[in-house]
C-alpha positions in Angstrom: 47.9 -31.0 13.8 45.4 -29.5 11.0 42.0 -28.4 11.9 38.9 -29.8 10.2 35.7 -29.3 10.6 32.5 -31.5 10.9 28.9 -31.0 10.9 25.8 -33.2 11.0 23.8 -29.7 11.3 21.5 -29.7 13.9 19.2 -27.2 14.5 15.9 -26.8 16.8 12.6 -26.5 15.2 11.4 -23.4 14.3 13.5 -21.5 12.3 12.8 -21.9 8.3 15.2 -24.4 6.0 16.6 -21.7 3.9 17.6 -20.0 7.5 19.7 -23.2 8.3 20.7 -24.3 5.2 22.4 -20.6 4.9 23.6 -20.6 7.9 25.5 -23.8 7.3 27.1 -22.8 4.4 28.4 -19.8 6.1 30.0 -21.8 8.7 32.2 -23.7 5.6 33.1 -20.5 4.0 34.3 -19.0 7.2 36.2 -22.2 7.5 37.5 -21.9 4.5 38.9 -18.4 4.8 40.3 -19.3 8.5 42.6 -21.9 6.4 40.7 -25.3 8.4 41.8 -28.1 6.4 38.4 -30.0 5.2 35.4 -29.6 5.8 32.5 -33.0 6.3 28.7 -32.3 6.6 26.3 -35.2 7.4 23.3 -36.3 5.1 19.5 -37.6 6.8 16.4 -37.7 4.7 13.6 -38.0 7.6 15.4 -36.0 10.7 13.7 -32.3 11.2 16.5 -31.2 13.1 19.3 -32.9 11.2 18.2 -31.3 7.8 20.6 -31.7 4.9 19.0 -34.4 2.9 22.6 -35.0 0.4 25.7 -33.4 1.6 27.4 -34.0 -2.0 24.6 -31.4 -3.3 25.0 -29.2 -0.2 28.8 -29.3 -0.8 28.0 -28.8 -4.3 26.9 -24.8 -3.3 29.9 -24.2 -2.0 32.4 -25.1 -4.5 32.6 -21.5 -6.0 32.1 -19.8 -2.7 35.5 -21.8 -1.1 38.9 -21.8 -2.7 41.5 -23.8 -0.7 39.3 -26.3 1.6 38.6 -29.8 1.3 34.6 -30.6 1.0 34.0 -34.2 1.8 30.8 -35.8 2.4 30.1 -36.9 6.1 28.8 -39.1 5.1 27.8 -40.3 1.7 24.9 -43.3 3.2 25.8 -46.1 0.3 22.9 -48.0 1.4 20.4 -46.0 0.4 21.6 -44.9 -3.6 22.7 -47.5 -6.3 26.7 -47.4 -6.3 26.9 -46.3 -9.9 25.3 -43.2 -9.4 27.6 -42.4 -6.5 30.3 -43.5 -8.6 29.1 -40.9 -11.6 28.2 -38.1 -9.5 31.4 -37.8 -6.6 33.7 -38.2 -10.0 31.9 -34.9 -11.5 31.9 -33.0 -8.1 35.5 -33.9 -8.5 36.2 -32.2 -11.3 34.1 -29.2 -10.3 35.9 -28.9 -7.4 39.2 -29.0 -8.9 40.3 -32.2 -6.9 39.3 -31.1 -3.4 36.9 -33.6 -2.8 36.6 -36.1 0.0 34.1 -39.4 0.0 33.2 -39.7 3.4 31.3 -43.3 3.4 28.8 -44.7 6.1 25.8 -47.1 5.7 23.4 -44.9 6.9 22.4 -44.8 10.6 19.1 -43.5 10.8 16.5 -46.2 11.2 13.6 -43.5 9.5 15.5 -42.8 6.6 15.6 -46.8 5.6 11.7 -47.5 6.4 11.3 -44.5 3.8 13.2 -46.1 1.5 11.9 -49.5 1.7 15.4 -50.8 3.4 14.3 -51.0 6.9 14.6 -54.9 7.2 17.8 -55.0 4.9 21.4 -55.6 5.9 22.5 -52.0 5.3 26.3 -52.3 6.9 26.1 -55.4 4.5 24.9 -53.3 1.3 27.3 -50.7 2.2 30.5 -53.0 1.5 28.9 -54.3 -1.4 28.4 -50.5 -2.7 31.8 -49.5 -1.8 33.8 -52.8 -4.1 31.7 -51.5 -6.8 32.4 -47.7 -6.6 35.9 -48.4 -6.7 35.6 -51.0 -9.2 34.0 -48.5 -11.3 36.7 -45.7 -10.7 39.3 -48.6 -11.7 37.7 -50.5 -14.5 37.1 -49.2 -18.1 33.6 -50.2 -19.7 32.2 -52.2 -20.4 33.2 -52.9 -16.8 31.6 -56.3 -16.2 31.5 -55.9 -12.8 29.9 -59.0 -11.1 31.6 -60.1 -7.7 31.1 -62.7 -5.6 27.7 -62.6 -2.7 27.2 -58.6 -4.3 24.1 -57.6 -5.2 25.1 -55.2 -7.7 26.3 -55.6 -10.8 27.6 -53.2 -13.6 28.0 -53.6 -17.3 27.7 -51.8 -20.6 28.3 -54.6 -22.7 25.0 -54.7 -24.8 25.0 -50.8 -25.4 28.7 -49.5 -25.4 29.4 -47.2 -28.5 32.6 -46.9 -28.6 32.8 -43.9 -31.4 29.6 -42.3 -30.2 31.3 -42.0 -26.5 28.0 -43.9 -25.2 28.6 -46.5 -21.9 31.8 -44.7 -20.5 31.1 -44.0 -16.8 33.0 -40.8 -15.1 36.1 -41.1 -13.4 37.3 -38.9 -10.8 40.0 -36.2 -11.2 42.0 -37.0 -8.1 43.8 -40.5 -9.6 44.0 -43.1 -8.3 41.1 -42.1 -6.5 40.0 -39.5 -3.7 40.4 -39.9 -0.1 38.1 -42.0 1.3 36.9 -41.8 5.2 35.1 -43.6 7.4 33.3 -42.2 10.5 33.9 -44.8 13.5 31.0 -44.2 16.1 31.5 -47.6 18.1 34.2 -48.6 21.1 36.4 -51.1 19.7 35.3 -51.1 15.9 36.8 -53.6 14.0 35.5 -51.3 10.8 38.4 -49.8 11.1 40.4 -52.7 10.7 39.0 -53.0 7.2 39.8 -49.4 6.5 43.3 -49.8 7.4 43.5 -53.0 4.9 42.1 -50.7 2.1 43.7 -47.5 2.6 40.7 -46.0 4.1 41.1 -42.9 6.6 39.1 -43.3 9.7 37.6 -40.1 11.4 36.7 -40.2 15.4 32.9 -39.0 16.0 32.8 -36.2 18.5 30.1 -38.0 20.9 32.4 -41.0 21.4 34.3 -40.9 25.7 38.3 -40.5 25.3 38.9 -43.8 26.3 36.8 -45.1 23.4 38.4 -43.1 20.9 41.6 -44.1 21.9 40.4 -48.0 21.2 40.3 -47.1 17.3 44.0 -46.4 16.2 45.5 -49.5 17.3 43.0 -51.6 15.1 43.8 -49.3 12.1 47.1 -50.3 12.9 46.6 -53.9 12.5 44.6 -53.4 9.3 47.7 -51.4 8.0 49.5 -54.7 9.3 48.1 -57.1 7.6 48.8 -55.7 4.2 52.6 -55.0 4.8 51.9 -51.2 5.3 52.8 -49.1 8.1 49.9 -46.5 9.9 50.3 -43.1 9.6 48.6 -40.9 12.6 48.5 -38.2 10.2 46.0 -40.1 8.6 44.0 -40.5 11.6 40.9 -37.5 12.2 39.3 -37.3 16.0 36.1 -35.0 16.1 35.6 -32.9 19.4 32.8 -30.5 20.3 34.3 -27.2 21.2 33.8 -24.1 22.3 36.1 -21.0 22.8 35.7 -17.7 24.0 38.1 -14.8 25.6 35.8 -14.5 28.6 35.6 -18.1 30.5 32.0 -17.5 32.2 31.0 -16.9 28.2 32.8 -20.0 27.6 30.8 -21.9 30.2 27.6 -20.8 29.5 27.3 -21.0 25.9 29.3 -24.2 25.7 27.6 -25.9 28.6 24.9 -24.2 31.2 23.0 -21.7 29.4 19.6 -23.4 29.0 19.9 -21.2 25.4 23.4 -23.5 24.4 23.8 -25.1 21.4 25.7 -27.8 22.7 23.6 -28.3 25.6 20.7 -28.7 23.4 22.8 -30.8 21.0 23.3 -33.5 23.6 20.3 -32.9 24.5 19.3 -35.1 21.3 21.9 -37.6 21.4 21.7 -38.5 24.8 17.9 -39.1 24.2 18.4 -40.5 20.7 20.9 -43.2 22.4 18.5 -43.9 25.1 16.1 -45.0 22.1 18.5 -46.8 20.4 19.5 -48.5 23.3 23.4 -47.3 23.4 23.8 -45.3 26.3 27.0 -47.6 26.5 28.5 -44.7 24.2 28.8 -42.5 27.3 29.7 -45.2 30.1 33.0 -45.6 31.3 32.0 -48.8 32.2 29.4 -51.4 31.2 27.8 -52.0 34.4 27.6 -47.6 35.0 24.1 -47.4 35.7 21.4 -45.7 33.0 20.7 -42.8 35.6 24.2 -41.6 36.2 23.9 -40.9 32.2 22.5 -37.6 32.8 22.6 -34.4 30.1 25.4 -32.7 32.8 27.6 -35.9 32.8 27.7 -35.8 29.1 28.6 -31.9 28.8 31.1 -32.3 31.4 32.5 -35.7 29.4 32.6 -34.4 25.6 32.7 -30.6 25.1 35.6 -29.1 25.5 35.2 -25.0 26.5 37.1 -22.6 27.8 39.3 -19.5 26.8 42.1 -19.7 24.4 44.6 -21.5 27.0 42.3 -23.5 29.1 41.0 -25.0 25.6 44.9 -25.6 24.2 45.5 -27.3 27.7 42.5 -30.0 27.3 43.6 -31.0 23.2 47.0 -31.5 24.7 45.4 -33.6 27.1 43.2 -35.1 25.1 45.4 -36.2 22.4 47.7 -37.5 25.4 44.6 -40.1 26.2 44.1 -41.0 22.6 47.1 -41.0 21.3 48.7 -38.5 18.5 46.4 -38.1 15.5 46.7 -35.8 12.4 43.5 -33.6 12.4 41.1 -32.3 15.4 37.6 -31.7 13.5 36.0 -29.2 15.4 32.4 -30.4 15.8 29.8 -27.5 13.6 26.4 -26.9 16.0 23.8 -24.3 15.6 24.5 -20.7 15.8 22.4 -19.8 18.9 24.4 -16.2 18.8 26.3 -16.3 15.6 28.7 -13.6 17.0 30.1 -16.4 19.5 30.0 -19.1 17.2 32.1 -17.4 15.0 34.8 -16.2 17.3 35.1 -19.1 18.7 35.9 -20.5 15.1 38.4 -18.1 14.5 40.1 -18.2 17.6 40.4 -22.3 17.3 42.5 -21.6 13.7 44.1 -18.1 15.1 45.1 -19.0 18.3 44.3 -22.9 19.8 45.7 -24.8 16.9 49.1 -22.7 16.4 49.7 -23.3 20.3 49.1 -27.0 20.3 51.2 -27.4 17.1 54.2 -25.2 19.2 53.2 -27.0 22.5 53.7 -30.6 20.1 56.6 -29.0 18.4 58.4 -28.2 21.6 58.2 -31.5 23.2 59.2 -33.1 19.9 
């Protein structure tokens, strides 16, 4: 199992944008130098807590700071830029990157974000598979790409101004041929998204707020995507996020990963919980459709979807975990704020020293 790590970066008011930002791409380079495999940061325009506007220029900072891990976007919104320029600019970050870049791809869930842009009334999830045909019809193609497919808005050519010998009307391609990985974060029960990224060779990733027994409902539709092309799913493609906390000392563990009124992760789902009320998906953290809107309390949450403890209690609830689920490739430990930076950072490095080796030899041994 390789460890990944995810962040959507949310942070409480008060401390400055520079202080965050920083901090962020702190928690990628330690990452990095623990040896996690990838790491995905999240992108809002309008969300003061959620502050990274474009993770492919965040990542961007981090390219000469990082030498072995991944840096994907988490995600790139396609509904809210034209595909060509996502095309153009994921192939140069690339090559600046030396190949380690991953597209992670979304429509864009934040209603603000697409009344800023104009897009509020607009079929984003519908604008997103239209962006993603192009972008890969782009990386494929070579100009003057007449790109113009069927019930898609966009369409790309070069015809009229393509200069062959003055190199004018070539868009980028990527380093990483045929293409980079490409990954999809599932946030719904059931998601029959995933199905499509199993046709196309996408790789999905498991959000971290999602209940076990919803998780578990997204590998066997990647598997019948994978089917109906003739191919066969690999769990190893298959990424679960997880919020998680370690420490050595377990009343640390429990009340910086849960009671503390101080915790990052209690203030965390703090936000989702009241962000899903708004949206009207509290079903996200049922067990049950008919589980009544009051028993979705901040407590019931913490005690559903972090997972803290010491070293061994923490091993013991992956193994478990993934023994709900099912056996996937990569746990994506789940980036918060760094309330005490001192514990954030240990429990970082004792997830890659010490959590992940024993579930890979706990795996090993029953294999």
């Amino acid at each position: 199992m390789r460890l990944g790590y995810f962040a959507m970066p949310l942070h409480p008011l008060g401390r400055t944008w520079a202080e965050t930002l920083e901090e962020d791409r702190a928690a990628v380079v330690l990452a990095d130098s623990l040896g996690f495999h990838d790491a995905f940061i999240g992108e809002h325009l309008t969300d003061r807590h959620e502050n990274i506007t474009n993770s492919l220029l965040f990542l961007a900072t981090l390219i000469g700071d990082t030498r072995q891990i991944r840096l994907a976007t988490g995600t790139t919104n396609l509904s809210q830029q034209h595909p060509v320029l996502v095309a153009a600019n994921s192939a140069m970050f690339d090559h600046l990157s030396d190949g380690r870049f991953i597209l992670g791809i979304s429509p864009g869930a934040l209603a603000s974000d697409a009344e800023a842009l104009g897009i509020l009334d607009e079929d984003r999830n519908k604008i997103f598979a239209e962006a993603i045909d192009v972008i890969l019809k782009i990386w494929e193609l070579d100009p003057p790409y007449a790109i113009d497919l069927p019930d898609n808005r966009f369409t790309v050519s070069t015809a009229t101004t393509l200069d062959r010998e003055l190199g004018v009307g070539f868009l980028p391609k990527p380093l990483q041929q045929p293409r980079p990985e490409i990954v999809g974060t599932v946030v719904a029960p059931f998601s029959k998204g995933v199905i499509a990224m199993g046709r196309r060779d996408f790789h999905p990733l498991s959000a971290n707020f999602l209940l076990p027994q919803w998780v578990a409902t997204h590998w066997p539709n990647y598997v019948q995507g994978k089917e109906t092309v003739g191919e066969l799913a690999d769990p190893a493609d298959w990424r679960v996020a997880r919020t998680v906390f370690v420490a050595e000392d377990a009343a640390v563990a429990r009340a910086y990963g849960r009671d503390d009124e101080a915790s990052p992760y209690r203030f965390y789902y703090s936000q989702m919980l009241k962000k899903m009320r708004k949206l009207g998906r509290l079903e996200l953290f049922k067990t049950r459709r008919d589980q009544p809107d009051d028993e979705i309390t901040l407590d019931y949450v913490l005690d559903s979807l972090v997972i803290t403890g010491t070293p061994e209690s923490v091993t013991e609830q992956i193994l478990a975990f993934r023994e709900q689920v099912g056996a996937f490739g990569e746990l994506v430990y789940a980036g918060l704020d760094w309330v005490d930076p001192t514990l954030a950072r240990r429990s970082m490095e004792l997830m890659a020293q010490k959590v992940i080796p024993d579930v890979n030899a706990a795996l090993g041994a029953e294999a």
